[in-house]
C-alpha positions as CSV (number, residue, x, y, z in Angstrom):
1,X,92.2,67.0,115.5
2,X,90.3,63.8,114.3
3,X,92.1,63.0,110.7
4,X,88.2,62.0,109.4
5,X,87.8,66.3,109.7
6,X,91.1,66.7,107.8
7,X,90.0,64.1,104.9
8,X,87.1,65.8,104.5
9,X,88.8,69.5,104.7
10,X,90.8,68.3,101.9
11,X,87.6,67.4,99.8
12,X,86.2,70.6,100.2
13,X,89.5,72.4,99.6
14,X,89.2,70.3,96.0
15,X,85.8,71.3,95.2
16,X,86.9,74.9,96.1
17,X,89.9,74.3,93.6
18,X,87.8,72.6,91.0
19,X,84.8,76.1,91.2
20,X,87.5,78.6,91.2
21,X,88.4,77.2,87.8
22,X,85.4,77.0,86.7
23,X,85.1,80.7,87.4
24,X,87.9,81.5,85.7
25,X,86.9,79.3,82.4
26,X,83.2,80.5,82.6
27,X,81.7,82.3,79.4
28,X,79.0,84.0,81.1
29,X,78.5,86.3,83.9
30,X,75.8,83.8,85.0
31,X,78.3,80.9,85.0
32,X,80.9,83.2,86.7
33,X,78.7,83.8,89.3
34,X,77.3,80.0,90.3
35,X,80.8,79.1,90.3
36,X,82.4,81.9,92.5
37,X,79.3,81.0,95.2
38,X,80.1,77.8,95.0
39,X,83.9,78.2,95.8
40,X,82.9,81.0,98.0
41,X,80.5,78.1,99.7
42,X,83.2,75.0,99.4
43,X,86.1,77.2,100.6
44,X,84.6,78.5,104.2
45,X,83.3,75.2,104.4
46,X,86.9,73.8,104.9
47,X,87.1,76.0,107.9
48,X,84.0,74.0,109.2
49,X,85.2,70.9,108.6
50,X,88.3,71.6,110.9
51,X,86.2,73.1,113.6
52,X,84.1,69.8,113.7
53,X,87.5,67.7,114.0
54,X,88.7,70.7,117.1
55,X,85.7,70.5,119.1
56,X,87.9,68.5,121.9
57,X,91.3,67.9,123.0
58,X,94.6,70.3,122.6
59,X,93.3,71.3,118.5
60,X,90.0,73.2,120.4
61,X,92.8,76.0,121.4
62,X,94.8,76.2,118.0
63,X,91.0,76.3,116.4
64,X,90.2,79.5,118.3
65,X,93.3,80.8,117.4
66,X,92.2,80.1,113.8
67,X,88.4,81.5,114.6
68,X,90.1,85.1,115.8
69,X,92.2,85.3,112.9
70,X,89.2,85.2,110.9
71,X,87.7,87.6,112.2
72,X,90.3,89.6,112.0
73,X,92.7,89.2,108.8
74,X,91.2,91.1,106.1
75,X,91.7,88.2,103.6
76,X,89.4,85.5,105.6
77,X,87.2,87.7,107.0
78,X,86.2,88.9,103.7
79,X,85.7,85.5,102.9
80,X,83.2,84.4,105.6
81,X,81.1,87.7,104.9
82,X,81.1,87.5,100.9
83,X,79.9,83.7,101.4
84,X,77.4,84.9,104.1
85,X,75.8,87.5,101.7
86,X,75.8,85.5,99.2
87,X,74.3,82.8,100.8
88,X,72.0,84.5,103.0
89,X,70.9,87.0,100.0
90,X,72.2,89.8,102.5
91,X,74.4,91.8,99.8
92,X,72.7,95.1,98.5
93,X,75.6,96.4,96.2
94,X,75.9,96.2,92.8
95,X,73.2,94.2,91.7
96,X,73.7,91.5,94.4
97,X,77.3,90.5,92.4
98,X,80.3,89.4,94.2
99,X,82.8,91.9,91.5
100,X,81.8,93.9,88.8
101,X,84.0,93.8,85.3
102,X,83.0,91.6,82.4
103,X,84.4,88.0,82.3
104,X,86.2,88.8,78.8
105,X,87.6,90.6,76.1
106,X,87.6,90.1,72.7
107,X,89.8,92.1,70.3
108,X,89.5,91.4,66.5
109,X,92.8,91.7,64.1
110,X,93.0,93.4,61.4
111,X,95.8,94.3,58.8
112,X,94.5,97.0,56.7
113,X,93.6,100.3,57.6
114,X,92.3,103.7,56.1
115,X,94.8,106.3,56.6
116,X,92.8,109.1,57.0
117,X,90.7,107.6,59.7
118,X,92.9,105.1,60.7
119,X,89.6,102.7,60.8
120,X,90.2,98.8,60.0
121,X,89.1,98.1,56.2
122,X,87.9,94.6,55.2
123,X,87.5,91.6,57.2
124,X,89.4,90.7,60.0
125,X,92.5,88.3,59.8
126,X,91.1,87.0,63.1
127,X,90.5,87.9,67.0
128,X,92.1,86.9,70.4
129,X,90.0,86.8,73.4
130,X,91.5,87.2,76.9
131,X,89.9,86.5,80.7
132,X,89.9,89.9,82.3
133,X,90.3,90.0,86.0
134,X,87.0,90.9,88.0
135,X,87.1,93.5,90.6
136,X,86.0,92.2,93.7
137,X,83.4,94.6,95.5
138,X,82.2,95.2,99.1
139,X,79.6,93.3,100.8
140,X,76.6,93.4,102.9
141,X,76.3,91.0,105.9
142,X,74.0,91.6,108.5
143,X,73.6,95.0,107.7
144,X,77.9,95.9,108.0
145,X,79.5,96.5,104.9
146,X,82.6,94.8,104.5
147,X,85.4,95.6,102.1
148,X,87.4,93.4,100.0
149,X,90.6,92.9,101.3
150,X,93.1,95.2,100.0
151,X,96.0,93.0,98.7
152,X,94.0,91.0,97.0
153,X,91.2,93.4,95.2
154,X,90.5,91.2,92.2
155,X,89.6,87.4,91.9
156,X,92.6,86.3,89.9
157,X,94.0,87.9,93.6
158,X,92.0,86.8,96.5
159,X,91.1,83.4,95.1
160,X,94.7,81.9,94.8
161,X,95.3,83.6,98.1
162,X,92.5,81.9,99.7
163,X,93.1,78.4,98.7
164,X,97.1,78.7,99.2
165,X,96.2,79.9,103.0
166,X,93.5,77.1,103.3
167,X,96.1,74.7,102.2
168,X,98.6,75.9,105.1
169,X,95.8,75.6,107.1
170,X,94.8,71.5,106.6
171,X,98.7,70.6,107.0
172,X,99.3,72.4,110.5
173,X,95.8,70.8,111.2
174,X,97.3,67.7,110.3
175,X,100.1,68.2,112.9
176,X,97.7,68.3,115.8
177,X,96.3,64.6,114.5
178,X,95.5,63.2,117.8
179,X,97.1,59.6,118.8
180,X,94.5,57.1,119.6
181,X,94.7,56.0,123.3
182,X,95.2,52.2,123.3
């Protein structure tokens, strides 16, 4: 594994970091969804980053291990096709959205109510807002639908999931550093 691959791994595990945030802070559905592409896009990217670095020496192996499991674990996999479809424009559900939910609730407070209807009278005292969590939904890549992964349904789910496993990922990458040959 060449440790320049790793380095940059790392950045792109950062900026997947930094746009999940984002998501989570945004206002907007608009917001919610430029920031959940991009940490859909900076999150796979890791995963290219290490295959760059494993394109020779003992890492090639471990990165087709990686490569299979992709494929296959329900988690990654429906990472690679969410980023696909949204990238290559190939969803068709849902209004082309990654989830569907809104991005929050507000409740206003009140103290006084009529007692026949039991309807708030005068102003409110004040309001809390909360993020809700987004249902994540399935997508369309290359014509095959692909669910999201069971265990993780929602974004407040999947996305911690995602950049913990990513994490794993860079340090057992960084245990097949290979020693330069003096």
């Amino acid at each position: 594994m060449k440790p320049k691959a790793i380095i940059a791994a790392e950045e792109k595990l950062r900026s997947a970091h930094e746009s999940y945030l984002a998501a989570k802070n945004a206002k907007t559905m608009r917001e919610i969804r430029k920031t959940w592409h991009e940490f859909l896009i900076h999150s796979n990217q890791v995963f290219s980053k290490l295959e760059q670095g494993a394109k020779e020496g003992s890492s090639k192996g471990w990165y087709d291990k990686v490569k299979n499991l992709r494929k296959k674990e329900p988690l990654l996999c429906y990472l690679h096709h969410s980023r696909n479809a949204a990238e290559h424009g190939d969803t068709i559900l849902e209004n082309d959205d990654v989830f569907t939910g809104n991005p929050a609730h507000v409740t206003l407070i009140f103290d006084k109510f009529n007692s026949d209807t039991g309807k708030p009278t005068g102003p409110p005292l004040g309001m809390a807002s909360w993020q809700a969590q987004l249902t994540l939904k399935t997508v369309m890549d290359s014509g095959v639908s692909y669910p999201p992964p069971p265990s993780h349904p929602t974004d407040a789910q999947f996305a911690p999931a995602v950049l913990d496993h990513l994490a794993k990922l860079i340090e057992e990458a960084k245990t097949r550093i290979e020693k330069a040959v003096v």
